[in-house]
C-alpha positions in Angstrom: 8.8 54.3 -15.2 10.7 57.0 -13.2 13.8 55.3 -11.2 13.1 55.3 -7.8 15.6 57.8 -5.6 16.8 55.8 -1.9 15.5 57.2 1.1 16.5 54.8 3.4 18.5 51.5 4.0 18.0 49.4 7.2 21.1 48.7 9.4 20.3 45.0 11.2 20.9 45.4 15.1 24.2 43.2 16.0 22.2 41.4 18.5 20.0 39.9 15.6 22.3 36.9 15.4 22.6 36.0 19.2 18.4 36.5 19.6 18.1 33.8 16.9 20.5 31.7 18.6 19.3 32.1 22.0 15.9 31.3 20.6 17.3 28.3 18.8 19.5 27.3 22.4 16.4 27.5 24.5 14.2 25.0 22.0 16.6 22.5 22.1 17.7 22.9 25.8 13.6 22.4 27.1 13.6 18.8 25.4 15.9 15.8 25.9 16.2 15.0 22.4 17.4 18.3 21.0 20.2 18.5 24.2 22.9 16.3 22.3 21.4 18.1 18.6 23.1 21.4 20.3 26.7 20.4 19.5 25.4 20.1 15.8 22.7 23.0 15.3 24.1 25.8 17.0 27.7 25.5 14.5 24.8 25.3 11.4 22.5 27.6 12.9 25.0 30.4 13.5 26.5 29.8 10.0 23.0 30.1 8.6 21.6 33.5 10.6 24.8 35.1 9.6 24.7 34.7 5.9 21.1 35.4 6.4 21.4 38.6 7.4 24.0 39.3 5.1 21.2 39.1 2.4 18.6 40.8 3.7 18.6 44.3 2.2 15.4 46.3 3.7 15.3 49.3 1.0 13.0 52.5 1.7 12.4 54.3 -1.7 10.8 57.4 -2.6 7.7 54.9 -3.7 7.9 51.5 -2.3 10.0 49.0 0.2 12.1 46.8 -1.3 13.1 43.5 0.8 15.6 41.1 -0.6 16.2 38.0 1.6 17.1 34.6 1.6 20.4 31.9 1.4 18.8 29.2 -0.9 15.8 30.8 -2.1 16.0 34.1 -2.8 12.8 36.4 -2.5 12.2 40.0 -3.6 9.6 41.6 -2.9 8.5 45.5 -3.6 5.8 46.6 -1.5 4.0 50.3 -2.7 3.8 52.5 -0.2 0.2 53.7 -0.8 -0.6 49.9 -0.4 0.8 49.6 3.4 -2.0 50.1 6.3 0.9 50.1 8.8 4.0 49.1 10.2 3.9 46.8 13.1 6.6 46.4 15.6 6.7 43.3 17.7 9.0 42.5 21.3 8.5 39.0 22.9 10.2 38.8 26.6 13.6 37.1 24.9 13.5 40.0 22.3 13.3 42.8 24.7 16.5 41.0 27.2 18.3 41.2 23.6 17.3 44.5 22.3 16.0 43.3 19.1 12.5 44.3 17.5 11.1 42.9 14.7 8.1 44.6 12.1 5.5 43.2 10.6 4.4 45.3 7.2 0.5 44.8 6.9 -0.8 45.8 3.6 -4.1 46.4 1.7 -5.5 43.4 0.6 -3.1 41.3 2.1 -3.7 37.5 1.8 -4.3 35.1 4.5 -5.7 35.0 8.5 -3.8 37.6 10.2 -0.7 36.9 8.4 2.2 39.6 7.7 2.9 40.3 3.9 6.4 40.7 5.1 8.0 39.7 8.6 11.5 40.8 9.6 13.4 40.4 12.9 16.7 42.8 13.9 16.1 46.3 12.0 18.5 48.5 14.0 16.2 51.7 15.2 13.1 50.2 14.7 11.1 52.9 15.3 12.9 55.7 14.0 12.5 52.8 10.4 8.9 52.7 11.0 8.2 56.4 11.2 10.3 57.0 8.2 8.6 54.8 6.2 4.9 55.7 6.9 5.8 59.7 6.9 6.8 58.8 3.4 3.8 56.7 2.8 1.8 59.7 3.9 4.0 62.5 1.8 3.5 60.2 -1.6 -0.5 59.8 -0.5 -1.2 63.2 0.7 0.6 63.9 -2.8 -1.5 62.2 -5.3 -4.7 63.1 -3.3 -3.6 66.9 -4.3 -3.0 66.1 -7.6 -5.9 64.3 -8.7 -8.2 66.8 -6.7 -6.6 69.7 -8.2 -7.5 68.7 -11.9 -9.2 71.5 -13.8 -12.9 70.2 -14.4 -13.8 72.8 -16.8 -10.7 72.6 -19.3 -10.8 68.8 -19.3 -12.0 67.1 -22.0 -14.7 64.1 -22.2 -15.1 61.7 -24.7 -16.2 62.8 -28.0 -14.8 66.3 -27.0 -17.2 67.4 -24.8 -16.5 69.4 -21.5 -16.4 67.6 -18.2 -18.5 70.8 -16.9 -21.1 69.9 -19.5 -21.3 66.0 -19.0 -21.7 66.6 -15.0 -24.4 69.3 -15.7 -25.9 66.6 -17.7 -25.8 64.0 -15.3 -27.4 66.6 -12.7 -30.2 67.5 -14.8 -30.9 63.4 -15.2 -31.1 63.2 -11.4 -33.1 66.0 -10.8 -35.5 64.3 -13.6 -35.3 60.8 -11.8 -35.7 62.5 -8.5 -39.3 64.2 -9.9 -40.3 61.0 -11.4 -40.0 58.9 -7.9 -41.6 61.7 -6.6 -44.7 61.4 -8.8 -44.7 58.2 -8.5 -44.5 58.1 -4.1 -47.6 61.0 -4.6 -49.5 58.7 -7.2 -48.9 55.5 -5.5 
């Protein structure tokens, strides 16, 4: 396999960390119990989100996008291109007062109710990410579509050596013969 030439690495937005924290701040503000957890999870949770995003690599290739993410568990995933449907960008009310967006990647095939394959939160120039991504998608698509079409059916060779112009005329002539035979029967019938 080919190595894979970088397009694109994703900056993360410096307001990633304070959206997550805000988020966190506001969960445990809204119910008594989690008012005295603050002096404990906001120390922990800032510690976390920073190291967080320290590992999370978003890599655009001239074939796939690579995500690498994680603290504990580590997970890398390598999504081809050809296989993403689109690029979803997401803004709740918090999100937008902080400037952050986050994408969903939707795939092909993807597994489970309306589940992202992949979900991230603080890509610096979201859009401008997302359009890079799918005009690439669409270069490497439009791509192979030219290639495949552009084979050269009468030079290629079928099994046992025969030409593909002469299987296909062979397959037409079965048709037409099928085709006379319902017909004879529809008449008949």
């Amino acid at each position: 396999m080919s190595k894979q030439r970088i397009l694109k690495v994703a900056t993360i937005a410096p307001n990633a960390i304070r959206y997550k924290l805000l988020g966190l701040k506001i969960a445990l503000a809204v119910t008594v119990v989690g008012i005295p957890l603050l002096l404990i999870a906001i120390p922990f949770a800032k510690w976390y989100w920073t190291k967080y995003y320290e590992n999370l690599k978003v890599i655009l290739t001239s074939r796939e996008l690579k995500v690498h993410r994680g603290i504990y568990n580590r997970e890398e995933k390598s999504i081809p291109l050809e296989k993403i449907t689109d690029l979803a960008i997401f803004e709740g009310p918090i999100m937008r007062y902080m400037h952050v967006k986050g994408i969903r990647v939707e795939t092909a095939g993807q597994s489970g109710a309306g589940g992202a394959l992949v979900r991230i939160v603080g890509i610096e120039d979201t859009d401008g990410f997302r359009d890079t991504v799918l005009t690439q998608r669409d270069r490497i698509t439009e791509n192979d579509s030219e290639s495949t079409s552009e084979l050269p059916v009468a030079n290629a060779t079928a099994v046992g050596g025969e030409s593909m112009l002469a299987v296909l005329e062979e397959i037409r002539d079965t048709l037409v013969r099928i085709e006379a035979q319902r017909r004879s029967d529809d008449e008949a019938g």
